[in-house]
N, C-alpha and C positions, 0 to 999 in steps of 0.2 A: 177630822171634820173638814179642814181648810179643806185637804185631797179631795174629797167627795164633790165638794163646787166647782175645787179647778176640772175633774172630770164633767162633771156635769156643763160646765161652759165651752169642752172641749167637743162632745160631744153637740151641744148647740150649732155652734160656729163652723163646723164640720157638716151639720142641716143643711144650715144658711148659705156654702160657697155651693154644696150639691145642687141645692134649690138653682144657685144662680148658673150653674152650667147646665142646666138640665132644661130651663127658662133660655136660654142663648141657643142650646140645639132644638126644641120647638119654633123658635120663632124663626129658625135659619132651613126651617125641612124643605121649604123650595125654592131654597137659594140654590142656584146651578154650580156645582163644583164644592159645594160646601164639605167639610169632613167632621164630624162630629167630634167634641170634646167628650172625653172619659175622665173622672175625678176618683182616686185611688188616694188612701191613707199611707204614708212614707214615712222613716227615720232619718231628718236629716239633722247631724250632728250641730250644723251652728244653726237652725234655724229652733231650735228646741228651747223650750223652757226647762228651768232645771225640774220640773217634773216629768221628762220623757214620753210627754205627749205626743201621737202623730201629727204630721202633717198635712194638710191636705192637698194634694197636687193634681195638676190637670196633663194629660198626653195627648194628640192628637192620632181618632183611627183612621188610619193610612187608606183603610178597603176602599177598591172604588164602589162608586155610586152605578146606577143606569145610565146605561147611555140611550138617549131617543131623537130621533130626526125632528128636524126643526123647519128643514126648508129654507134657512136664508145660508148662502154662499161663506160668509163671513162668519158663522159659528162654528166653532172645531172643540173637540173634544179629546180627550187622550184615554186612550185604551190601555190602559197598564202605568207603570212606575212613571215617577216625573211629577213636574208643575213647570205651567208657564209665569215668565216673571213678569209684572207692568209695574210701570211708572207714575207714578205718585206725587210731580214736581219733583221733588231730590231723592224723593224714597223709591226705593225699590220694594214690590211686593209678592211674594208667592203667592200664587192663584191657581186654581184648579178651574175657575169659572170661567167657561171658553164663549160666550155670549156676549159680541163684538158686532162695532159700525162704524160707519167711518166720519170724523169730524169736516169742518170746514177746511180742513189743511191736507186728508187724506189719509190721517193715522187713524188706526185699528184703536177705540177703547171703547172700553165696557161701562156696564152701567151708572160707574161711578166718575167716568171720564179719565180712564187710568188707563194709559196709553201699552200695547203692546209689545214687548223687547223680541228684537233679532235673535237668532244665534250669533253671540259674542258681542253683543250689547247694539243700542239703536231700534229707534220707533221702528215697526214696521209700517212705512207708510204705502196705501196702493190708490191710482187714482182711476178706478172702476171700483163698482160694486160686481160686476160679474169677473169674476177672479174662481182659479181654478188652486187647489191647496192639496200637494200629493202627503204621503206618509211620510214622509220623512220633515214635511211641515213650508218645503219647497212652494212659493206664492207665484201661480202665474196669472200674467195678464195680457190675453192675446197672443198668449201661447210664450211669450216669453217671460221669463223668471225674473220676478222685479226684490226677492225678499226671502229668507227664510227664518221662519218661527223659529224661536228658541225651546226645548225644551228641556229642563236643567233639573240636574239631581240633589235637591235642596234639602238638607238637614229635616227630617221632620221638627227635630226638638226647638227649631226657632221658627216653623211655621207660625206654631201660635203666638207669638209676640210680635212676630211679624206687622201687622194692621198698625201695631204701636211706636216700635220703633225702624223699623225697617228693616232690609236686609242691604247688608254693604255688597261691593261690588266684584266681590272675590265669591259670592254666592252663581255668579256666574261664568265662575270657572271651570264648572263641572257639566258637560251636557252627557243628556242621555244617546248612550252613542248610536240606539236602532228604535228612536222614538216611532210610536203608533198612533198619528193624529188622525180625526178621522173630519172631513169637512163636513158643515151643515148639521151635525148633532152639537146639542150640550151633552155634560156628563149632569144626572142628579142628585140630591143630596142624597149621603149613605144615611142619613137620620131615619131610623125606624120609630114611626111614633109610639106606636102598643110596647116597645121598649123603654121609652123615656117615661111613659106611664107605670109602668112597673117599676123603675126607679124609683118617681116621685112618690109614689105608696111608700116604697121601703124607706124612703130619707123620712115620709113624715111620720114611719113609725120609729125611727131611731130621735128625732127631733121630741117624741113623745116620752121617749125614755130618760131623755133628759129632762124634759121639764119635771117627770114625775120624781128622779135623785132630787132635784131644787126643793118640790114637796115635801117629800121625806124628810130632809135636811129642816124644812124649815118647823115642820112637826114634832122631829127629835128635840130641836134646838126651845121650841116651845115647853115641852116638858121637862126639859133642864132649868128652865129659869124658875117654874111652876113648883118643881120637886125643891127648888132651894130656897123659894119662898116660903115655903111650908115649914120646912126646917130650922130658918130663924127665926118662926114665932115662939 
């Protein structure tokens, strides 16, 4: 019986983290650059109860997004493998999000005020807005090269923790060596929404199947106490 509830709370719990990746790529579908979290069940040996429940884990899908012209000089996009890294104050961050302006100082950041990195580290700072940005990520202004983007071959598997604890500074020691930027596009979110809905159906039909073992459990457990009250009169 105990088994029956540790599945049944397993299978819960398992709902509840879906629900919450599935609720983060919704609310992220047109964020620019965004890559959608995937949540897959795993055996991983030390994170297991000793009832060999799965785990639930999250990967990031790498597919890129759309790319669509935007019209302003300062938005780039990457066309193929890569991410570009910005700054954070001390944190370094992988980003896909190429939707950039420029501050009171002339550095490149994006919405959140997270500054642009060179190739081989440093703000890209330019002091124009009409700047010209070839494929290989090369910044000119006035025809001559003040800067080039970085675009680095970063781990997918710490992208996603990334936001949280950063990426150290050895994540920038890998560039893509035939980057595709493209200027004046964003890339779009790969989040397919008729996707994430067809998930959340199926999580809240598994989320149902659990509540309905609790049921059982708690039905069964009613007739047990029922049948042995009966018995001791």
């Amino acid at each position: 019986m105990v088994g029956l509830i540790e599945s049944a709370g397993a299978i819960l719990s398992a709902s509840e983290r879906r629900l919450e990746v599935i609720a983060q790529n919704t609310a992220n579908v047109a964020t620019p650059g965004y890559q959608r979290r995937v949540s897959f069940e795993t055996l991983v040996a030390n994170r297991q109860s000793s009832s060999g429940l799965p785990f639930l884990s999250t990967v990031v899908d790498t597919r890129s997004g759309q790319l669509v012209s935007t019209g302003n000089p300062l938005d780039i996009a990457i066309a193929g493998e890569g991410t570009f890294i910005v700054r954070d104050g001390e944190r370094l961050i992988a980003s896909r999000g190429g939707s950039f302006r420029r501050d009171e100082d002339g550095r490149m950041i994006d919405s959140l005020g997270r500054a642009l990195q060179q190739s081989g580290g440093g703000d890209v700072v330019v002091d124009s807005d009409v700047v010209s940005i070839g494929v290989d990520g090369t910044v000119l202004v006035g025809g001559q090269p003040t800067a080039k983007i970085g675009v680095f071959a970063v781990d997918v598997t710490i992208i996603q923790s990334a936001e949280v604890g950063g990426l150290s500074h050895s994540a920038m020691d890998e560039e893509v060596a035939d980057p595709q930027i493209r200027q004046a596009m964003v890339e779009q979110s790969n989040v397919v929404l008729g996707d994430e809905m067809v998930a959340m159906m199926a999580t809240a039909r598994s989320a149902e199947g659990g509540a309905r073992i609790v049921q059982i459990y708690d039905e069964l457990i009613g007739r047990v106490f029922t049948n042995l009250g009966q018995a001791g009169r």
